[in-house]
VEXDREN-655083 format. One line per 4 residues: number of its first residue (from 1); their letters; for each residue x, y, z of C-alpha. Coordinates in pm, 1 decimal. Example, Ala and Ser with C-alpha at 12.3 -4.5 7.8 and 13.67 -1.06 7.14 Angstrom:
<rolos>
1	as	1230.0:-450.0:780.0  1367.0:-106.0:714.0;
</rolos>
This chain:
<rolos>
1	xxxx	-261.5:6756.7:667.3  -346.7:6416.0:744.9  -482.2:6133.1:557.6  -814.3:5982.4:598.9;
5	xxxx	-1038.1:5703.4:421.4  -1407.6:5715.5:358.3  -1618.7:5435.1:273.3  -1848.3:5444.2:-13.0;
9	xxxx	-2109.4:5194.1:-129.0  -2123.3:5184.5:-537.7  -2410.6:5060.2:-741.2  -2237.8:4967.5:-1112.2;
13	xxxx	-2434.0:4869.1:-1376.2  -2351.7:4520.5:-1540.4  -2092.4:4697.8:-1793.2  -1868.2:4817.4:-1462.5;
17	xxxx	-1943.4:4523.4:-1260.5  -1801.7:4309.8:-1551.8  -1480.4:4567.4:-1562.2  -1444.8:4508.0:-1201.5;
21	xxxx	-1434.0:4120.6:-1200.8  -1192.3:4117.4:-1523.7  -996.7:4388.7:-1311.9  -935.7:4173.2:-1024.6;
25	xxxx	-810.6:3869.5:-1224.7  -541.8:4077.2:-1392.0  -396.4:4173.3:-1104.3  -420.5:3851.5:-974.5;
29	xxxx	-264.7:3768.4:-1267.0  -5.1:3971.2:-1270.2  75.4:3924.1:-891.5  171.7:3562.5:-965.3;
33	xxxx	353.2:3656.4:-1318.9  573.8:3901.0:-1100.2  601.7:3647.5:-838.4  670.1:3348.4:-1027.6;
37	xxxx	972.4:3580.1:-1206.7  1131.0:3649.7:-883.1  1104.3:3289.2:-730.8  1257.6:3132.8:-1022.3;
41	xxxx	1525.8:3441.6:-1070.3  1624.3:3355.4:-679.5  1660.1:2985.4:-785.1  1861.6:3119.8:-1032.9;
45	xxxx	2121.6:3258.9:-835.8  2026.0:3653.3:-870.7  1878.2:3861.3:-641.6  1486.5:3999.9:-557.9;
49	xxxx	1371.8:4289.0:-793.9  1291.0:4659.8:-620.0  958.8:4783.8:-702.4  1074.5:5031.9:-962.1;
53	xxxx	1245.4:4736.1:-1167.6  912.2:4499.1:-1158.3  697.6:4807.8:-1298.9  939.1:4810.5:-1553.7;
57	xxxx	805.1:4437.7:-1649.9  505.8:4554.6:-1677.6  506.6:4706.7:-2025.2  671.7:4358.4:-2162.5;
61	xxxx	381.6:4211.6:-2021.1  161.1:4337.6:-2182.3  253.2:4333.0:-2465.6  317.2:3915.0:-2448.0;
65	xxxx	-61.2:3953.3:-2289.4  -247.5:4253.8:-2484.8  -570.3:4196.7:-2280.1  -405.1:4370.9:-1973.2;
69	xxxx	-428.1:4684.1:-2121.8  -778.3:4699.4:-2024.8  -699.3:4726.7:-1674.8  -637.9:4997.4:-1517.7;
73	xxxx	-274.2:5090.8:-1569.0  -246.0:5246.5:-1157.8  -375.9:4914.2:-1023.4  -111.6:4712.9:-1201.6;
77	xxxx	145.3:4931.6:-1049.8  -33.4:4889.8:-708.9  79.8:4505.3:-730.8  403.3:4580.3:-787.8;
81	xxxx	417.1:4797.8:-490.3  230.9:4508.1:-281.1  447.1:4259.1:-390.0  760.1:4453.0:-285.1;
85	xxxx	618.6:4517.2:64.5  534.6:4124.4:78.7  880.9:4100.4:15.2  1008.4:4348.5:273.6;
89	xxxx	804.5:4181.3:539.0  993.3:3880.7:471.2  1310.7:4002.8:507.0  1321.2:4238.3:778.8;
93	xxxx	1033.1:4112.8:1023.2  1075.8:3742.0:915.2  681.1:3689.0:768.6  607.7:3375.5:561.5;
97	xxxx	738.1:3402.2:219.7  472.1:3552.3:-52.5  188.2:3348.4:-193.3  34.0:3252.7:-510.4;
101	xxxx	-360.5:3423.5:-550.2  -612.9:3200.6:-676.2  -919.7:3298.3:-811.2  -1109.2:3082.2:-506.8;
105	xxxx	-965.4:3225.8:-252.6  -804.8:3560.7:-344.2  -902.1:3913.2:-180.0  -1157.5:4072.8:-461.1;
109	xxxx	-969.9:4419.1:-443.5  -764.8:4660.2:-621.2  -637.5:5009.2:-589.0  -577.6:5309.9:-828.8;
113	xxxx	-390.3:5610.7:-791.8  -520.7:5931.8:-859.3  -343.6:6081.0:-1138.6  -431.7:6413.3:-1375.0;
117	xxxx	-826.1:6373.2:-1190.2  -920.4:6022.9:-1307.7  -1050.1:5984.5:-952.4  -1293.7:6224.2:-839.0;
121	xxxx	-1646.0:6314.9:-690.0  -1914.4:6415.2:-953.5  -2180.6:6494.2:-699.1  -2309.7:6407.1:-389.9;
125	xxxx	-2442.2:6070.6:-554.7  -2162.8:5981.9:-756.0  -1799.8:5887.5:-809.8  -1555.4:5860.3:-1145.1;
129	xxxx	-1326.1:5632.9:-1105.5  -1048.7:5514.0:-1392.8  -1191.7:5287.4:-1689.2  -1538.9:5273.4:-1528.4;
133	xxxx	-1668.3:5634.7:-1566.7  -1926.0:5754.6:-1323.7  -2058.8:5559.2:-1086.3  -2349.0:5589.1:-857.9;
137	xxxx	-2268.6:5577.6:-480.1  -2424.8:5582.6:-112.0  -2231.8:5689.0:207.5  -2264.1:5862.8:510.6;
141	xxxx	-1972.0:6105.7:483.9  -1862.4:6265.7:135.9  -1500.1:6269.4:84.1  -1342.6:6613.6:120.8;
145	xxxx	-974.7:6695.1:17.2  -680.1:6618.2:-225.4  -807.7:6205.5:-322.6  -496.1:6006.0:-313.3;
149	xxxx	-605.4:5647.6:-410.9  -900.9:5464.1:-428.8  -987.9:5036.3:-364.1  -1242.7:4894.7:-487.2;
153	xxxx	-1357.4:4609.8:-324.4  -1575.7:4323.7:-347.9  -1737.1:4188.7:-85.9  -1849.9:3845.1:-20.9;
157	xxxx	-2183.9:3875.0:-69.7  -2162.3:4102.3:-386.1  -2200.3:4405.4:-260.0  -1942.2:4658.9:-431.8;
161	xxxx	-1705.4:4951.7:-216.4  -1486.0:5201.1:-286.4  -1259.6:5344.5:-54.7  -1116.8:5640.6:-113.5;
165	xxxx	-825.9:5813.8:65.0  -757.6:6188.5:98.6  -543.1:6452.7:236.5  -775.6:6640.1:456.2;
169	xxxx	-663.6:6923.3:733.5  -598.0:6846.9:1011.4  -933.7:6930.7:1246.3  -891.9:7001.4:1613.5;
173	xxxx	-1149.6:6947.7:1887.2  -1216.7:7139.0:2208.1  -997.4:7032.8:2471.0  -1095.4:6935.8:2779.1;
177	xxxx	-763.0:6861.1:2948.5  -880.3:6512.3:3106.6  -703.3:6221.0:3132.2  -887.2:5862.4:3174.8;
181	xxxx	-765.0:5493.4:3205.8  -947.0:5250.2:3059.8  -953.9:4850.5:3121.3  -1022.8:4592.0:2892.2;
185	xxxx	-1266.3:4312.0:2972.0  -1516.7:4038.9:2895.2  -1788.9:4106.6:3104.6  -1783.6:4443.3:3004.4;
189	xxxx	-1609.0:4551.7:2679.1  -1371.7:4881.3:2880.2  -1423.4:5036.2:3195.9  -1291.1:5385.3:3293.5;
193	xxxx	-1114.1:5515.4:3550.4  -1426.1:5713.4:3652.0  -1595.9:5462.3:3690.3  -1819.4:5429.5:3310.3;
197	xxxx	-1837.4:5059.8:3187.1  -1957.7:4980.2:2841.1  -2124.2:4696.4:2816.8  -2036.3:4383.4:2636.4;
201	xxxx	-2259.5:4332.4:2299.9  -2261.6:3941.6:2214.6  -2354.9:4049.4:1846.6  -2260.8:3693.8:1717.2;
205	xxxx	-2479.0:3523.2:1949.9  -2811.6:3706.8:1832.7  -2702.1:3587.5:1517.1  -2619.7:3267.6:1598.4;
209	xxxx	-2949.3:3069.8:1555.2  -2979.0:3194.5:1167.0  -2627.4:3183.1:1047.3  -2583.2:2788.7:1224.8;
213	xxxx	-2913.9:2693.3:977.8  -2712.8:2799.6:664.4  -2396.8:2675.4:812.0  -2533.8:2323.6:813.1;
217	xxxx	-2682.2:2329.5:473.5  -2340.3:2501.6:346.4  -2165.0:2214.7:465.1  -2397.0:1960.2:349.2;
221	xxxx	-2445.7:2074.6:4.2  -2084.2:2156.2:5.1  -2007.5:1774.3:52.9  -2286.7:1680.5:-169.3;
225	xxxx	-2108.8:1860.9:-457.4  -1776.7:1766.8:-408.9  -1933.8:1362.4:-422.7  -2102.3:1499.1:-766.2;
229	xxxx	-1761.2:1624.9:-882.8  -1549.4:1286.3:-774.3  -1823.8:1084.8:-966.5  -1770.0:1343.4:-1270.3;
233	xxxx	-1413.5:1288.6:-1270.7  -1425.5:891.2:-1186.7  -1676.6:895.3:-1538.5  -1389.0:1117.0:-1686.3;
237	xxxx	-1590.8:1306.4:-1810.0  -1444.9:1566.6:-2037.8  -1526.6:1877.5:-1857.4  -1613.1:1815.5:-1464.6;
241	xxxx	-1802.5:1999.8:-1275.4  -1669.4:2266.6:-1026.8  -1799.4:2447.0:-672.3  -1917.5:2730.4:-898.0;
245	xxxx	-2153.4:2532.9:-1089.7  -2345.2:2472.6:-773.9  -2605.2:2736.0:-721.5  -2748.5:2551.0:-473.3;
249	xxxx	-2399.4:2579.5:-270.9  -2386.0:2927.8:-348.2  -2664.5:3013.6:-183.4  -2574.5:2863.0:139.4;
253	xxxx	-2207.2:3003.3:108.1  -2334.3:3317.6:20.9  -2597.1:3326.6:326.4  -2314.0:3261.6:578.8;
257	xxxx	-2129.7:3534.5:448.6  -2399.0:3765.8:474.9  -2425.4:3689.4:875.6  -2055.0:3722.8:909.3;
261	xxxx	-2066.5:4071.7:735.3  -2380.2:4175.7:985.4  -2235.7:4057.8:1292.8  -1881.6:4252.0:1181.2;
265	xxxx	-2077.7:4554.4:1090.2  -2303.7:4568.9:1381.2  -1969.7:4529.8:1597.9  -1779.1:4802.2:1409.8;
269	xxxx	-2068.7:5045.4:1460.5  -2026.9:4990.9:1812.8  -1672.0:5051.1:1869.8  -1690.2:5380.1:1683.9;
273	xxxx	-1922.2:5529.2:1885.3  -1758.7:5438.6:2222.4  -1390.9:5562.1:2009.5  -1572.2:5863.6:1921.6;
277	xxxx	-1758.6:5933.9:2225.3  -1400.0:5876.1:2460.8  -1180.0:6074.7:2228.2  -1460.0:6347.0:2242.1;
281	xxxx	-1471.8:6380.3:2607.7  -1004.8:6299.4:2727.9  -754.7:6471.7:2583.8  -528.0:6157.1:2643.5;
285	xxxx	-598.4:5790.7:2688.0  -430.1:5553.4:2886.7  -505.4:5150.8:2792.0  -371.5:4819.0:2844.7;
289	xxxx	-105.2:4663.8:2572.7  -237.9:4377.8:2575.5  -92.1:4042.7:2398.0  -434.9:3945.4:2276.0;
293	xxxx	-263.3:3615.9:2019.5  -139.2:3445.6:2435.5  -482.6:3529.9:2540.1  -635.0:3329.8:2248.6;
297	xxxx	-477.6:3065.1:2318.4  -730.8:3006.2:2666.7  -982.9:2804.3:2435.9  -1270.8:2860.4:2729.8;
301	xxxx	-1213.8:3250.3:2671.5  -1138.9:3258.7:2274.7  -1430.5:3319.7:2141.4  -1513.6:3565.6:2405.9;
305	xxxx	-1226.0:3744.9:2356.2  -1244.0:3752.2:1985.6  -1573.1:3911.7:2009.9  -1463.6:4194.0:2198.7;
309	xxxx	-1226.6:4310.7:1935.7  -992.7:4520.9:2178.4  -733.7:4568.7:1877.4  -966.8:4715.6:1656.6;
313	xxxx	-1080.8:4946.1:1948.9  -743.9:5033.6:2046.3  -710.8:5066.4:1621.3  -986.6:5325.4:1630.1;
317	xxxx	-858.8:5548.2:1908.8  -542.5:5604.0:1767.3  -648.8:5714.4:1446.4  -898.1:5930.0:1584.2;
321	xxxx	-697.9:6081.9:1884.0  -400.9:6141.8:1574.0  -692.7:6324.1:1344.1  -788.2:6569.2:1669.7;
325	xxxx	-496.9:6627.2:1827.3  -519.8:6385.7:2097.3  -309.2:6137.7:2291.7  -344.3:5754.2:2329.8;
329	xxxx	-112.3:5561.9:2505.1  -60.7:5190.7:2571.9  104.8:5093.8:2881.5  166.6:4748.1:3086.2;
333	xxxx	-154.9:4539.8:3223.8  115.8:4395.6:3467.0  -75.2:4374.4:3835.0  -301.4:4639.9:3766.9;
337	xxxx	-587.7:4373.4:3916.2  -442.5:4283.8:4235.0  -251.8:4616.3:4327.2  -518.4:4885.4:4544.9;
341	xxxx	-497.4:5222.5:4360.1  -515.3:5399.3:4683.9  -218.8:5245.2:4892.1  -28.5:5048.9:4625.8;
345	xxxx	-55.7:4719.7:4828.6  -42.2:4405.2:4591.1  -286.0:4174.6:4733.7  -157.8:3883.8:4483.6;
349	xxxx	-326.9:3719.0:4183.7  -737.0:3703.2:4195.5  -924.5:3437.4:3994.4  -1131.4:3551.0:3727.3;
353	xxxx	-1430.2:3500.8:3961.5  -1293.7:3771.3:4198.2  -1502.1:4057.0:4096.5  -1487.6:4303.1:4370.5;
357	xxxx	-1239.4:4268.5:4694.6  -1124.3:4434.4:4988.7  -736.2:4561.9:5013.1  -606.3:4435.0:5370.6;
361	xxxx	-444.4:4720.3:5435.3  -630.6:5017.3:5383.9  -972.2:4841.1:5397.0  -1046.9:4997.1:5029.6;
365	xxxx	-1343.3:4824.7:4913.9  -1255.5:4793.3:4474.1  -1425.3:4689.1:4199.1  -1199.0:4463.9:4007.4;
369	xxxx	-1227.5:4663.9:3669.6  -1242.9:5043.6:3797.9  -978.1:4941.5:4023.4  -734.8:4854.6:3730.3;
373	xxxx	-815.2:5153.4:3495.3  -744.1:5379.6:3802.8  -393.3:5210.8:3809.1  -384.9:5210.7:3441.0;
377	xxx	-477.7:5626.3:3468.0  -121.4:5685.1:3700.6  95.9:5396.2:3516.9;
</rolos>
């Protein structure tokens, strides 16, 4: 058994979307109640709460704030679990210490757990999910198995997901015993060590033109707004204006966001079907590990780089290679440019220019990129 998420679009009517939003504030609400406790119980002298000991706040919660028994009780329990992860982060890997959620800038999101079949598919068009009843959905692939959980989410632009997560079995491909090494670049987004290159897909730069019009207008009316609101407040008036109240602003932000979402979509698309289509055709999968946050830092490259999304990629292999029985494995990008894959000669350090070159001692003519994934292939 293994666990897999599917994607579903949901279409709630006004009564669920409303459930939704006052959803998300409670547990946005709760996550700072819970957090606020354990700040001010470590200035205190005492020591961080488990998970099992803040769900036991919970019902005392409530009952000092009745309302939040009209969220789901599973999602309350889910920020409780979150908040003790945020917590184990900080102490064993040393992240920054957990944050306060405001309703500006906070993740629209919450999960459930499937308990006693609160969660469950109705038909091939629609979904019940806890406090909400049946909902109405669209997706490409119907979820199969024992569902485990299921987030809802909120997009930017409005638009309304559920994912769901299930235990499916484990499904096995035909093997075909190859192995492949495959090298990440800019020009093109991986090349293979026999010699396939898929091609680099500036997605953001097709969309470029349209989301830089809103972009300007965001940021004017943006400013425009927050001169409106200084003026409200140097009038005193009673009850200034805020962002929200400008629909004008809205617009623009919401615009923007809708570009962002179609260049990340149209890029996603793409690197599942060049996962799928290598994970179809190796049996294992040799790539580079690379440190993509040092590579960032080259500010003629960044955005380049960020484009190309090699983490998600690499993301997307694993997963897939673990659902079919498959093997991906990361290994060193250390001189697999300048050392010949047929002698082993290291020829030194080429500029980025260097596309193509001739080894000096066997008189191997390479290309730069087919070159490293063959090294990559027997690292």
């Amino acid at each position: 058994m293994t666990m897999k998420t599917f994607k579903l679009r949901i279409y709630p009517n006004v009564t669920q979307r409303i459930q939704f939003e006052r959803n998300f504030g409670m547990c946005r609400f709760v996550w700072n109640e819970l957090l606020n406790m354990q700040t001010k119980r470590h200035e205190n002298g005492g020591t961080y709460l488990n998970e099992f000991k803040m769900n036991y706040l919970l019902k005392p919660l409530k009952q000092e704030y009745p309302w939040l028994k009209e969220a789901d009780s599973t999602s309350l329990l889910g920020v409780s679990h979150n908040l003790h992860l945020a917590f184990q982060k900080l102490f064993k890997e040393h992240a920054g210490y957990p944050r306060f959620k405001s309703k500006r800038f906070a993740r629209h999101a919450y999960r459930s757990n499937a308990v006693n079949g609160n969660i469950a598919v109705v038909d091939d068009t629609h979904i019940r999910l806890p406090k909400t009843g049946v909902i109405r959905f669209r997706a490409g692939q119907l979820p199969v198995g024992k569902i485990k959980t299921a987030t809802v989410i909120r997009s930017n632009v409005g638009k309304y997901y559920v994912l769901v997560v299930a235990d499916v079995e484990n499904a096995s491909w035909h093997k075909t015993d190859a192995m492949v090494g495959i090298d990440m670049g800019i020009t093109d987004l991986a090349i293979t060590s026999d010699g396939m290159k898929y091609a680099t897909k500036r997605f953001d730069k097709a969309m470029a033109k349209k989301s830089h019009y809103w972009e300007k207008r965001l940021a004017r009316r943006r400013r425009q707004a927050e001169q409106e609101i200084a003026w409200d407040k140097h009038l005193k008036v009673q009850a200034p204006r805020q962002l929200s109240d400008f629909k004008n602003y809205l617009k623009a932000k919401t615009m923007v966001a809708k570009y962002s979402e179609k260049v990340a979509n149209q890029r996603r698309d793409y690197l599942q079907k060049i996962s799928t289509e290598l994970v179809t055709q190796y049996d294992v999968i040799k790539l580079e590990d690379l440190k993509i946050k040092g590579l960032l830092r080259n500010h003629n490259l960044a955005r380049a780089i960020a484009n190309q999304a090699w983490r998600e990629l690499r993301q997307m292999l694993e997963y897939k290679a673990d659902w079919y029985d498959k093997k991906v494995i990361a290994v060193s990008p250390n001189k697999t440019s300048q050392r010949c894959s047929v002698c082993g000669y290291d020829d030194g350090k080429h500029e980025l220019a260097v596309r193509e070159w001739t080894c000096p001692q066997c008189h191997t003519h390479h290309d730069r990129d087919i070159n490293a994934a063959k090294n990559i292939l027997v690292s």
